[in-house]
Every structure is written in C-alpha cells, then in structure tokens.
C-alpha positions as CSV (number, residue, x, y, z in Angstrom):
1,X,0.0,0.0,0.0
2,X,2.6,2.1,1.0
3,X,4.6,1.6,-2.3
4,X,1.3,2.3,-4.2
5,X,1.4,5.4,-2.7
6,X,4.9,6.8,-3.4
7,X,4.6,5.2,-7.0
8,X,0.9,7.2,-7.0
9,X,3.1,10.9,-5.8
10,X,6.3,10.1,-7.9
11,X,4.2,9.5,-10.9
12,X,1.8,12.9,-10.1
13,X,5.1,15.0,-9.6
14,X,6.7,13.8,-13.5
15,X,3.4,14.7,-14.6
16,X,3.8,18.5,-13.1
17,X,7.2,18.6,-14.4
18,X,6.1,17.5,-18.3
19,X,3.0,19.7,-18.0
20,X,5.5,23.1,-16.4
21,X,7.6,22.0,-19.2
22,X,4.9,22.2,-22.1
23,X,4.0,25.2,-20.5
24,X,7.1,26.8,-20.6
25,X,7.5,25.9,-24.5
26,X,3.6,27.4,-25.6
27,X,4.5,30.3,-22.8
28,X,1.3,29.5,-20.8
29,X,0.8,30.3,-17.1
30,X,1.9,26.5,-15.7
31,X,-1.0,26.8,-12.8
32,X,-3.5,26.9,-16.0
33,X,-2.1,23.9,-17.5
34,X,-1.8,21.7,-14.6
35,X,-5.6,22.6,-13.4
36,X,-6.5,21.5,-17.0
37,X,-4.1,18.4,-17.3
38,X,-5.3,16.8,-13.8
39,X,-8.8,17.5,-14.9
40,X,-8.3,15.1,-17.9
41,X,-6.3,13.3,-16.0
42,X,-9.0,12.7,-13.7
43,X,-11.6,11.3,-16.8
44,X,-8.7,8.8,-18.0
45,X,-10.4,5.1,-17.3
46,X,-8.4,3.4,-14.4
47,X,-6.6,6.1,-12.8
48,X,-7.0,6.1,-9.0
49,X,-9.5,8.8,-7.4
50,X,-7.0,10.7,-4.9
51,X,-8.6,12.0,-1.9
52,X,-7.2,14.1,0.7
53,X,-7.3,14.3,4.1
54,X,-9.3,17.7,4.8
55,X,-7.2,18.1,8.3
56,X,-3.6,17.8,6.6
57,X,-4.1,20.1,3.4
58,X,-3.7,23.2,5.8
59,X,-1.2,21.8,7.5
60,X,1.1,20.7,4.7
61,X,0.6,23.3,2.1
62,X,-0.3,26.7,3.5
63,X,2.6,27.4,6.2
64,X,5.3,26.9,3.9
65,X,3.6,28.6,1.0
66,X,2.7,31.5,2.8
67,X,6.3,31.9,5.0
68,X,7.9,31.7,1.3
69,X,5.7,34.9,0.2
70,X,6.2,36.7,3.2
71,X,10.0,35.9,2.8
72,X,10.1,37.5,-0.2
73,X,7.7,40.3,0.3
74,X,9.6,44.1,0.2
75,X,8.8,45.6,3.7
76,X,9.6,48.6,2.2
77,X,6.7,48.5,-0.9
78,X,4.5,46.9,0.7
79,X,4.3,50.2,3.5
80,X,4.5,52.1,0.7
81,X,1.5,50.7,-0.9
82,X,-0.5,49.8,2.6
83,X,-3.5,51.6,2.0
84,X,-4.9,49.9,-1.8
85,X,-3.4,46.7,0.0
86,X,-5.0,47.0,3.1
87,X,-8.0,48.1,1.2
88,X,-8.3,45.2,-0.9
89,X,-6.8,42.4,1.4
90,X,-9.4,43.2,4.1
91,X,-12.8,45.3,2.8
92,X,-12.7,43.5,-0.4
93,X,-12.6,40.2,1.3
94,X,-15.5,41.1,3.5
95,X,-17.5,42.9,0.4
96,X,-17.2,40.0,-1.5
97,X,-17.8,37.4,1.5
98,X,-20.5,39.6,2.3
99,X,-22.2,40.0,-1.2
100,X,-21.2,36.0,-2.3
101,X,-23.5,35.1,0.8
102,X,-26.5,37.2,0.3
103,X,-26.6,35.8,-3.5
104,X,-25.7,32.1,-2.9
105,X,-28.4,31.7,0.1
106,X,-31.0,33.5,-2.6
107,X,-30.0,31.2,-5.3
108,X,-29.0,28.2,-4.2
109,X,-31.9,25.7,-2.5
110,X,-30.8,24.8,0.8
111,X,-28.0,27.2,1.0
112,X,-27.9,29.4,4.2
113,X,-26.5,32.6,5.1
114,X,-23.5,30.9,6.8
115,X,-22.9,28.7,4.5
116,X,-23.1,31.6,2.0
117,X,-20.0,33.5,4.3
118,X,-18.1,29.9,4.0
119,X,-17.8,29.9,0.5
120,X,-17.4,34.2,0.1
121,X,-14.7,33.4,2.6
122,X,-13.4,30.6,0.1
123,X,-13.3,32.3,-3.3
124,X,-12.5,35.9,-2.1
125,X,-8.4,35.5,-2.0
126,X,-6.9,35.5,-5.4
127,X,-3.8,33.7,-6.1
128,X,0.0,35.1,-5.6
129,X,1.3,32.3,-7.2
130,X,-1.2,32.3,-10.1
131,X,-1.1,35.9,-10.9
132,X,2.5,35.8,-10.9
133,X,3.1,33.6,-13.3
134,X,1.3,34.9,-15.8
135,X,2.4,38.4,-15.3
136,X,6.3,37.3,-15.2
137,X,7.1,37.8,-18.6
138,X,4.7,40.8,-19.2
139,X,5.7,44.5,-18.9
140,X,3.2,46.2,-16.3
141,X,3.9,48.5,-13.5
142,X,6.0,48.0,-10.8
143,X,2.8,49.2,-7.7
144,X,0.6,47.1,-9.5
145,X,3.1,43.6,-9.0
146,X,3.1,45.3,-5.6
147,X,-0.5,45.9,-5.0
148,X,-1.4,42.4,-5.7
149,X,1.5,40.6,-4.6
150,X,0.8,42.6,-0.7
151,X,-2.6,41.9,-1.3
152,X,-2.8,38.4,-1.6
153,X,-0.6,37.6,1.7
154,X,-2.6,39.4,3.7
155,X,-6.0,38.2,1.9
156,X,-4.7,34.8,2.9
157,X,-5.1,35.7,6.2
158,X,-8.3,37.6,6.1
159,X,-10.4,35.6,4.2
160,X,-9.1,32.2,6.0
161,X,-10.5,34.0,9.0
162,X,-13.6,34.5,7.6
163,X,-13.5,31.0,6.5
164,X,-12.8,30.1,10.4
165,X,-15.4,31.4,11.9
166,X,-18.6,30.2,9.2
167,X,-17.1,26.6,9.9
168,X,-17.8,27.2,13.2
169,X,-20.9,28.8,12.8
170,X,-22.2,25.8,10.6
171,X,-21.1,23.0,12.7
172,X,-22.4,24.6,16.1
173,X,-25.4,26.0,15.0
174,X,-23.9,29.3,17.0
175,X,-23.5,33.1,15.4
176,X,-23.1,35.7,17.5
177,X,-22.3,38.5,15.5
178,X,-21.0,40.8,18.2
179,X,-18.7,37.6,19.6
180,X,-17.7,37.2,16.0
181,X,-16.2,40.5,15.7
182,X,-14.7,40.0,19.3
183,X,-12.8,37.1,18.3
184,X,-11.9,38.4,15.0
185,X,-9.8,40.9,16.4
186,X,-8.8,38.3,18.8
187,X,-7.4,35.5,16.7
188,X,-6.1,38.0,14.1
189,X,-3.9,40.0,17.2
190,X,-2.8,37.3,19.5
191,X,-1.7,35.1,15.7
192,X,0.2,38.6,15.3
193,X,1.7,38.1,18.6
194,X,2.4,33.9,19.0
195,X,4.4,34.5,14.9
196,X,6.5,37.6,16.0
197,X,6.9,35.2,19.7
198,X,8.0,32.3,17.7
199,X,10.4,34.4,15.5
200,X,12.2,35.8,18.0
201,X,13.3,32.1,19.6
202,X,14.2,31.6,15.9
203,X,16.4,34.6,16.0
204,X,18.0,33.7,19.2
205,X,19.0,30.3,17.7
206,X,20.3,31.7,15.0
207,X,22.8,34.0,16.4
208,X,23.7,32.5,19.8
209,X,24.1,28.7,18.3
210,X,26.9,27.6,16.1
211,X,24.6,26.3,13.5
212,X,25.5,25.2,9.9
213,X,24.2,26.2,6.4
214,X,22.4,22.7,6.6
215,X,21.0,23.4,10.0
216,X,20.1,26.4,8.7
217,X,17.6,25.6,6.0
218,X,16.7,23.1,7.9
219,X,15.2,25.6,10.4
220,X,13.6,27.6,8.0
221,X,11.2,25.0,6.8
222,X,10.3,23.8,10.5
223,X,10.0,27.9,11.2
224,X,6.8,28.5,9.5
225,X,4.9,24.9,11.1
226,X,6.6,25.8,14.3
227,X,4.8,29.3,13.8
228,X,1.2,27.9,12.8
229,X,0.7,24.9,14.8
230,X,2.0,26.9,18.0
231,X,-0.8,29.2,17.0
232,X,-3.6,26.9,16.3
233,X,-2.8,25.3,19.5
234,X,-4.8,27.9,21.2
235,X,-7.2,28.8,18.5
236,X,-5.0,31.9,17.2
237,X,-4.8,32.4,13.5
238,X,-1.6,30.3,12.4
239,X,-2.0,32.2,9.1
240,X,-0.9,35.2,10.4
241,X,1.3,33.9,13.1
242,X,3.6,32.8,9.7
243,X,2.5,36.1,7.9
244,X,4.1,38.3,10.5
245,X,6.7,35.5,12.0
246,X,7.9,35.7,8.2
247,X,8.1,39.3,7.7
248,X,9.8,39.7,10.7
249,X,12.6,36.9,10.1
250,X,13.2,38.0,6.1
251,X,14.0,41.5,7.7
252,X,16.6,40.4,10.0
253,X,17.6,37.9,7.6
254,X,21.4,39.2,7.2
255,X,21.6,39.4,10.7
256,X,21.0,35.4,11.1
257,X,22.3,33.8,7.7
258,X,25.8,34.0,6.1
259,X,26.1,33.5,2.3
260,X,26.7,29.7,2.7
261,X,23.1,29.2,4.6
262,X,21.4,32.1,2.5
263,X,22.6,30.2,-0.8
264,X,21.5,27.0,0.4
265,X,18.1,27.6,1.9
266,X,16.9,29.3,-1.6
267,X,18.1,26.1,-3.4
268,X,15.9,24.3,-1.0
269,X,12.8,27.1,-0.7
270,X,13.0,27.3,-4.3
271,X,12.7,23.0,-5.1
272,X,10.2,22.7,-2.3
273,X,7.6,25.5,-3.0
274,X,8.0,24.5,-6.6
275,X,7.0,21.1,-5.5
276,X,3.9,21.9,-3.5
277,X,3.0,23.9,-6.0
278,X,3.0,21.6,-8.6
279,X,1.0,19.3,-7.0
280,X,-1.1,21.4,-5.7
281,X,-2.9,22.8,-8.7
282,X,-2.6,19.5,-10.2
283,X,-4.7,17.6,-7.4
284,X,-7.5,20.6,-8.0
285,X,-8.1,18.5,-11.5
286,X,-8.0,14.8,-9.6
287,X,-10.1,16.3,-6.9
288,X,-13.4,16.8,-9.2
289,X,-14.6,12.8,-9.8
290,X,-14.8,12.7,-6.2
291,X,-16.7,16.1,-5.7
292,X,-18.9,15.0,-8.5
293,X,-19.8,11.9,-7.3
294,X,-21.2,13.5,-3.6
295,X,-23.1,16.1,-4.9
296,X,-26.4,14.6,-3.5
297,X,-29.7,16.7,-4.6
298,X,-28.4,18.9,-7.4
299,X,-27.6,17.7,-10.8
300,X,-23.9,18.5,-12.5
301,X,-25.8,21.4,-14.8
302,X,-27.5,23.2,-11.6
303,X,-24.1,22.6,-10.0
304,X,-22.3,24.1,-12.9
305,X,-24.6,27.0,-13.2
306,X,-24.1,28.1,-9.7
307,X,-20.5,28.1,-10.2
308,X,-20.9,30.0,-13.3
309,X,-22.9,32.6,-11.4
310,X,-20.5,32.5,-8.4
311,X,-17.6,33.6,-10.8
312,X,-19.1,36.6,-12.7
313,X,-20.0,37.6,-9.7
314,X,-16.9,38.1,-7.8
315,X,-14.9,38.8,-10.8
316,X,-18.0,41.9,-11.4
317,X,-17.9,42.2,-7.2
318,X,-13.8,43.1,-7.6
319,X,-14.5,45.6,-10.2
320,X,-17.4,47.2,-8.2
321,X,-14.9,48.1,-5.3
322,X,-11.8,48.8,-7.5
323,X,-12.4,52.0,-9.0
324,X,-14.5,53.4,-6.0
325,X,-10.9,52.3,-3.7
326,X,-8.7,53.5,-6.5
327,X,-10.5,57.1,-6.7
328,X,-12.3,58.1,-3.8
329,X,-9.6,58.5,-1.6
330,X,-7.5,60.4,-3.8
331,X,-10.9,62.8,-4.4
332,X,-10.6,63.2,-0.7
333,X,-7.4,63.7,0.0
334,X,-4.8,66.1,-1.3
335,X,-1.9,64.1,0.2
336,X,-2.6,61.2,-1.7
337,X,-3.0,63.6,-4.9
338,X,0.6,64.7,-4.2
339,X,2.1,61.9,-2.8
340,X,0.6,59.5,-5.8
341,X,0.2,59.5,-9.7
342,X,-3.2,58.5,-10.8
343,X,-3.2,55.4,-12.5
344,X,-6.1,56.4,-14.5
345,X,-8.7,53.7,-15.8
346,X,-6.4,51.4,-16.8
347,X,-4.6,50.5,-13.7
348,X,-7.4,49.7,-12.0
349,X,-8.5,47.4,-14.9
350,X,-5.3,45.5,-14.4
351,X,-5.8,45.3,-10.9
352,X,-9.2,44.0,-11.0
353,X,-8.6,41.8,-14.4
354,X,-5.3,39.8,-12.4
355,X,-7.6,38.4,-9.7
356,X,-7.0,34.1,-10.5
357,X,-8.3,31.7,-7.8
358,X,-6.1,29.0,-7.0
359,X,-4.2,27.4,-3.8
360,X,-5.1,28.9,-0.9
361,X,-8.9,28.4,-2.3
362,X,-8.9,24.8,-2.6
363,X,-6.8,24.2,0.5
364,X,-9.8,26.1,2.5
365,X,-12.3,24.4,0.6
366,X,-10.9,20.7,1.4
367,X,-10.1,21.6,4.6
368,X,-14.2,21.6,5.4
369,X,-14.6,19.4,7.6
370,X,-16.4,16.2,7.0
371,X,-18.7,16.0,9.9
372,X,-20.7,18.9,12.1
373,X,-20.9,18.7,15.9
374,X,-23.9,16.2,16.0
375,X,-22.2,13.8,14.0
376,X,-24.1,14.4,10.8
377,X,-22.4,15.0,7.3
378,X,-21.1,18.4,7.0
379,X,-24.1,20.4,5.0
380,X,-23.3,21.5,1.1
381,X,-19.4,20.7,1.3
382,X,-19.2,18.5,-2.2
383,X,-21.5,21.4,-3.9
384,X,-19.0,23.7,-2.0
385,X,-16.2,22.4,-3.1
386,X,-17.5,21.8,-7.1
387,X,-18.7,25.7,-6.9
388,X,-15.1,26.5,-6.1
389,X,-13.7,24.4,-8.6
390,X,-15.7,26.0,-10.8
391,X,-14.2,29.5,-10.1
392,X,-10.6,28.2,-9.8
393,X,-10.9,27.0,-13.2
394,X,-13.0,29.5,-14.8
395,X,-10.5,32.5,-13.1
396,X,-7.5,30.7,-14.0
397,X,-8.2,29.5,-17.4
398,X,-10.6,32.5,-18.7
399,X,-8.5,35.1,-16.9
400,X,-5.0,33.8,-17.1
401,X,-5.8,33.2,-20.7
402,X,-6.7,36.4,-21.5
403,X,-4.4,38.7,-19.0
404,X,-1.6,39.0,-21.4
405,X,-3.6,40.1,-24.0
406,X,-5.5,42.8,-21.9
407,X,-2.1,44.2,-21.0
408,X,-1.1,44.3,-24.4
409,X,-4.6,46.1,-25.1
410,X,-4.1,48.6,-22.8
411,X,-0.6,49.4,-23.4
412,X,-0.1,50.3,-19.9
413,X,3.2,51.7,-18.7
414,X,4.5,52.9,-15.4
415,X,2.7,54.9,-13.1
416,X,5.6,55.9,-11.2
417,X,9.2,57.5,-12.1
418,X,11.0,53.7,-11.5
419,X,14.5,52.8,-12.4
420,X,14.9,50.0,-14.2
421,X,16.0,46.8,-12.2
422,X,18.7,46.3,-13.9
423,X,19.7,49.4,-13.8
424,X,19.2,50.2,-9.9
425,X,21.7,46.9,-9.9
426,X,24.6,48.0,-11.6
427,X,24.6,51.2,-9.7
428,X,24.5,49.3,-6.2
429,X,27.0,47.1,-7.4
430,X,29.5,50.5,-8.4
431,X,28.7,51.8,-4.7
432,X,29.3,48.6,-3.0
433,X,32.6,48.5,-4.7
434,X,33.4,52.0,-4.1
435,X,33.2,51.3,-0.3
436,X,35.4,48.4,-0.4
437,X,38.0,50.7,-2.7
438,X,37.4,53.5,0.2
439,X,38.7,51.1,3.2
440,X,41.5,49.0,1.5
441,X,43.1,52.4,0.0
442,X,42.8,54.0,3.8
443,X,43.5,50.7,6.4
444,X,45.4,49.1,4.0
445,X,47.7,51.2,2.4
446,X,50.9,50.0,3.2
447,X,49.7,46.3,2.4
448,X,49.0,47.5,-0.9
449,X,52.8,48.9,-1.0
450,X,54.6,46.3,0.0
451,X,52.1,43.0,-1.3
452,X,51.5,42.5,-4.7
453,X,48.3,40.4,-4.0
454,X,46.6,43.1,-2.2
455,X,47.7,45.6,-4.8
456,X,46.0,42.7,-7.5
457,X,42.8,43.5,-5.6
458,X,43.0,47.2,-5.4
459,X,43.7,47.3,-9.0
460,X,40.6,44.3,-9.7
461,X,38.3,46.9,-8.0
462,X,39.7,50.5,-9.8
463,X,39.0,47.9,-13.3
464,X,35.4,46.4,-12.1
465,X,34.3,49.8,-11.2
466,X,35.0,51.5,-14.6
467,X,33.5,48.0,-16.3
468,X,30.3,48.7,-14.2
469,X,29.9,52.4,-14.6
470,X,30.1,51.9,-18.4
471,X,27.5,49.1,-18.3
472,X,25.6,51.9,-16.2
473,X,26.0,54.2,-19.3
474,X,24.9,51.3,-21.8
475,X,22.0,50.8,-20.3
476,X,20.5,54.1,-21.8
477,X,20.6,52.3,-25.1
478,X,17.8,50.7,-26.6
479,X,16.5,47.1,-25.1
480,X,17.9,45.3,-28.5
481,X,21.4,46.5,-27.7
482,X,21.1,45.3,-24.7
483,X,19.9,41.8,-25.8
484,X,22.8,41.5,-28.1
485,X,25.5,42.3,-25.4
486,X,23.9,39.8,-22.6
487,X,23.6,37.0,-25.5
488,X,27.0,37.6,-26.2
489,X,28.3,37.5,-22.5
490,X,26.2,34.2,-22.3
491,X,27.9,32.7,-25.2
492,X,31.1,33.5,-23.7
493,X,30.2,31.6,-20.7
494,X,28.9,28.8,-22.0
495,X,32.5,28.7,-24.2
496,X,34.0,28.7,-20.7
497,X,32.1,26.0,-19.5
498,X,32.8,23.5,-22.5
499,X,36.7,24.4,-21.5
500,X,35.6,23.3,-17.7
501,X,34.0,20.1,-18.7
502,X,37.0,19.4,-21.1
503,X,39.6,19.7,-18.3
504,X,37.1,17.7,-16.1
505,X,37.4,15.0,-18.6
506,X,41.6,15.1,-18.3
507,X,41.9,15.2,-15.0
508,X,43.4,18.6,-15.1
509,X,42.3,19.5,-11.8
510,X,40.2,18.3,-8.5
511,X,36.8,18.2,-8.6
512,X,36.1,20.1,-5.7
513,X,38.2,23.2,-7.9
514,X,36.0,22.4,-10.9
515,X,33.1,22.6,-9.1
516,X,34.0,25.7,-7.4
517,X,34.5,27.6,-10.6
518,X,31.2,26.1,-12.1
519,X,29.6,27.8,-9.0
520,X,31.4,31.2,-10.0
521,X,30.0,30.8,-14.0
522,X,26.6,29.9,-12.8
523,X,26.9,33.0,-10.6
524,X,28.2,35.2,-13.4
525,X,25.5,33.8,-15.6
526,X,22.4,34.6,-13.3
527,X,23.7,38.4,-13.4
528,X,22.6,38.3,-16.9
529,X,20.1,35.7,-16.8
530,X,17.5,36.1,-13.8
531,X,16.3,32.9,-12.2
532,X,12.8,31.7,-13.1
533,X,11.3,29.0,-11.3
C-alpha cells in the first residue's frame, strides 16, 4: 500500500514537471495547464481517485507557502503601498464574503446565510502564485506587482478568517455577530503576537548557536509549522502567526544567515515550494470525480450553473470596489494627490482583471470538515467544493488566458518614475565597490605597497568599477542593444564552460576546484540571466 502510494506521488510529480515544461514551451501560465491536465487526467479510465485528508491540506501546504511569500515580500513596498493593499486584502474580502452570501443563500436551494459567508470566505483570496506567473514575462507597473502581490498575503489571512469562523458557525449552530467581531480581532492579534513570539526564539538560535548552512535551512522550513501549529494550539490564527513570524525573520535575515546558509536555503525554498506547488494545482483536476460523485440533490448542470454565477459575480464584485478604492480617496485627500500618480482607468482594470483563484482556495475548501458537531455529514461541502472548482478554473483559465492580452490592449506603462532593475543593480553594485575601494586604499595602504596580492585586488576593483559604470552608461541604449550584449556575455560563458568540462574529462584538476569555478559561471551567468522557477 505504502509503495502504491509513493509510486501514485512520484508519478503525479513527473506529470507537473512535463506539463510546467509544455508550459514553458507554448508560454502559458503552468497553474493553468496543470488545473486542466489533472482535470483530464481525472476522466482517464483506471486512474485512482486521490482524496485528501481535509485536516492535513492546511497543514502541509499553506505554512510553507505563505512563510515563502512573506519571505520575499519588500517591507519597504508593501508600506509604501499599505492603503490599496489594506484596502483590498481586508474590505474587499468582506465585500465579496458579504455580497457572495447574500446571493448564494438566494439562489442556491438549501444554502444558508453561513454557508453563504463559508464559500465568500473561500473564493474571495486570489492567487500570488497564479497571478504571478502569468504576469512574469509581461511589462506592467512595478505598484501594480506590488499591490497584488501585498494583497494576496494578507488576503490569505483575512479571508481564511472569515472562512474560520462560518465553519464554526455551521457545525455549532452558534452566530453571535458581536462575539464574531470580538474574536476576529482576537485571533487575528494574538496570531500577530504567537508568529513575531515564535520568530524571536528563531532569532536567538540563529545567532547564539553555532549552526551550519544545513541546520540552517533546515530551520527555516520547521520555522513557518513551528509558527502555525503553536498558533492553532490555542485557537490563534496560524496564518498570520507565519504572515508576521515571516516578515519579521526576512527582515533580520542578514543578521542570522551567512552567504553559505542564505545560498542553500533558496536552493531548497526554491525546489520545495516548486513542488507543493505543482501538485497542488494538479490535485485541483484529480479532486473533481470525487466532488462530483457526492453532490447529493443537485444535478452536475445546476451545479455548474451556480458556479458559473458564483464567478461573474466576484470577478463583477472586484470591479465594483476597484475603481471606487482606487478614486475616492484620492478625491478626498490632497496628500494622496501629491504623494501619488493616478493610474487612471487602466490600472485599476489590471488590478481588477489579475484576480485568478487558485491554492489557498482549494486548501480552504478541502479543509471543510467532513462532519458537524452532531455527528451528521457536513451540509453542502461536495457542492462547495464543485462551486469553487468552478471558479478556480474559470478564473484561472478565462483570466490567465486572456491577462496577457489585456495588457497588451491597454498598453499600460509605469505609473511611477522607477528605475529600471537592472539598472538600480549595476549602480549598487558601483557603490558597493566604491566602499570596499574607500577602506583598502585608507587601512590598508601599506599592504597595498609592499604585497602584490593586495595591490592585485586594489587594482581588480579601480578595473570592475570602470566595467560597471560603463555598463551603467549602456543601459541608456535601446533594449535590443542590450539583448545583443547579454547574449554575447552568455555565449562566452557557456565557451567557458565547455573548457571546464574538457579539463574535467583530463583530470586537469580536482573536482572540488572544478566545481567551485562552475559555482562562479553559474553565478556570473544569473547576473545576466534572472532565475525563473
């Protein structure tokens, strides 16, 4: 059984990897392909129906997933750009919650109010990992990979809230409104508190214990369960006990990593979230047989037609509050006039267009738990979790789809006066330099004098300096230029590496030295070439 089971995952996982890759070559969004491809997959006569555990899909995919975003989220943007985030991550997660229960309990037969907030609380959160994907490759504004990158971690949070408390309102029978708002506050707070709690032991072990780069890594994947089942012990919000534990760590992170352990962990974030990921999306596809077969008292076309309904509606509910957030306060304050450009009608459109449904919505929706406190079957979950399916697929797929062309519609360029990444590079990597020039010319002068080596570096930096403030100057010529100079740098590289893998064939050298200088091309290479998962 047990070897059915690893054959079952090992198999699903070559699947994500062919379909990522297929992806890759038509340049489709990969969450698109592998919510289509486990949907076939799902239809193909003798493959196994894969059910999850509702109690482990929290558990297993969300803390990691969410510590990674937080990680990697700019402290510094994301203050920047508080207000449309805050805005969206919390009033339009209770707007649409709101709105999505009011219509379901109208439309659907047997569908009541709280049932209603249960799935608003489901569908409201679009998708980090979705939208970004699609939007890698695409030329849009740097606030609006901002805007929706700050709003779905902290969306995450709210609306997994939300979805908290209408599971507890349908399986104890029990809504006190007032209590509700009580406990919101609560949960949301003391998470705040048991993350930032949590981080700070992290911290401490970090910098007062000789640990390793393997130690390391290996304690920031325990971080983030550490952070959310300490939490959920006593009923806190784990989601926001890794939300904050996160941003708290990633901004201390040179203080408690060295470049060995910083290097190693991303190798390792980088594989796993890739991973979970992967499989993720894909077992949204496998999922629907199952969710098909329970849906006791409505037929697959009423089932479909609610879903149908659900998703015009929150993708019509986003636009509703978009261009009211977007404009109003900048009607009412002059600050925000000042401080602000407008993005005029077409940011907005963006904004509200790049909303895709994805992970965090199907973890909630499986995570409904099979039974209520009585010991009856939980009411509506298999039409629950087909309605979200429904909207995963339609936002992913219909949206994702179109999203590049929209942009290309709309021709949208930047709404603030941003320096070019690569550009805001180069001219870090010129003052970095400058500083090391400063304090070997002035403590080290006489080292430089009287040994050659140290004059080899002083001389290393005058040349790398003058290299980079050219490559600063080139970078005011036109993006083919540009092209043709980094393809050229890349086929010098690769020239280098055929040398490497020559020697490596003669013996020339040790391995470890081989290796070392492979590390140094691949490093040389990714200054060029920017990592893509």
């Amino acid at each position: 059984m047990i070897h059915e089971n690893l054959l079952l995952i090992l198999l699903l996982l070559f699947i994500v990897f062919i379909l990522i890759m297929i992806g890759q070559k038509l340049k489709i969004s990969y969450p698109i392909l592998l919510v289509l491809g486990g949907l076939i997959i799902s239809f193909i006569p003798g493959v196994p129906h894969i059910s999850i555990n509702p109690d482990l899909i929290f558990l297993i995919f969300l803390p990691p997933l969410l510590y990674e975003a937080a990680w990697f989220t700019s402290w510094h943007d994301f203050w920047k750009w508080k207000r449309p985030i805050l805005m969206l991550a919390f009033g339009l997660v209770i707007f649409t919650s709101s709105i999505v229960a009011i219509v379901s309990s109208s439309l659907i037969p047997g569908f009541t109010l709280a049932l209603g907030f249960l799935l608003g609380g489901i569908i409201s959160p679009p998708d980090a990992i979705a939208a970004t994907s699609v939007l890698k490759h695409l030329k849009i504004p740097k606030r609006a990979v901002t805007i929706l990158e700050g709003e779905s971690l902290i969306n995450d949070a709210s609306s997994l809230i939300v979805f908290r408390f209408s599971v507890a309102a349908v399986v104890t029978g029990v809504f006190v409104p007032g209590e509700a708002v009580k406990d919101f506050f609560l949960v949301t707070v003391m998470g705040i508190v048991t993350g930032l709690v949590i981080a700070h032991i992290i911290y401490a072990v970090h910098r007062l214990l000789p640990t390793t780069a393997s130690i390391d890594a290996a304690l920031t994947v325990m971080t983030p369960y550490l952070m959310y089942l300490s939490a959920e012990h006593f009923h806190f919000s784990g989601v926001m006990a890794v939300v904050s534990g996160g941003l708290f760590l990633s901004f201390r992170s040179h203080e408690i990593l060295n470049y060995k352990s910083r290097l190693q962990a991303y190798g390792v974030w980088t594989t796993l979230t890739f991973v979970l990921n992967g499989l993720i999306f894909i077992l949204i596809g496998l999922e629907l047989p199952n969710i098909v077969h329970g849906l006791e008292g409505y037929s697959i076309l009423d089932a479909v037609k609610y879903g149908l309904i659900i998703s015009f509606l929150i993708i019509l509910i986003r636009f509703i509050w978009i261009y009211p957030a977007a404009f109003i306060p900048r009607y009412l304050s002059k600050k925000i006039r000042t401080r602000e450009k407008s993005p005029g009608w077409r940011g907005p459109l963006l904004l509200g267009w790049a909303a895709m449904r994805g992970v965090v919505s199907l973890a909630a929706a499986l995570s409904i738990p099979l039974l209520i406190s009585n010991g009856e079957p939980f009411p509506q979950r298999n039409l629950i979790l087909f309605i979200t399916f429904v909207v995963i697929l339609v936002t992913l797929v219909v949206q994702g789809l179109t999203l590049p062309l929209i942009i290309k519609w709309l021709k949208i360029e930047e709404f603030d006066d941003i320096v070019p990444e690569e550009e805001q590079e180069t001219s870090l990597r010129i003052e970095l330099m400058k500083a090391s020039l400063k304090l070997l010319t002035k403590k080290y002068k006489k080292d430089i004098e009287e040994n050659e080596l140290v004059d080899n570096i002083k001389k290393e930096l005058e040349s790398n300096i003058g290299l980079s403030i050219q490559r600063l100057n080139s970078l005011e010529c036109d993006d083919r230029e540009l092209t043709v100079c980094n393809n050229i740098l890349r086929d010098l590289i690769n020239e280098q590496r055929k040398k490497l893998y020559q020697l490596r064939r003669k013996n020339a050298y040790e391995d470890h030295v081989l290796r070392r200088q492979e590390s140094q091309l691949d490093l040389d290479e990714a200054k060029i070439s920017p990592l893509e998962i």
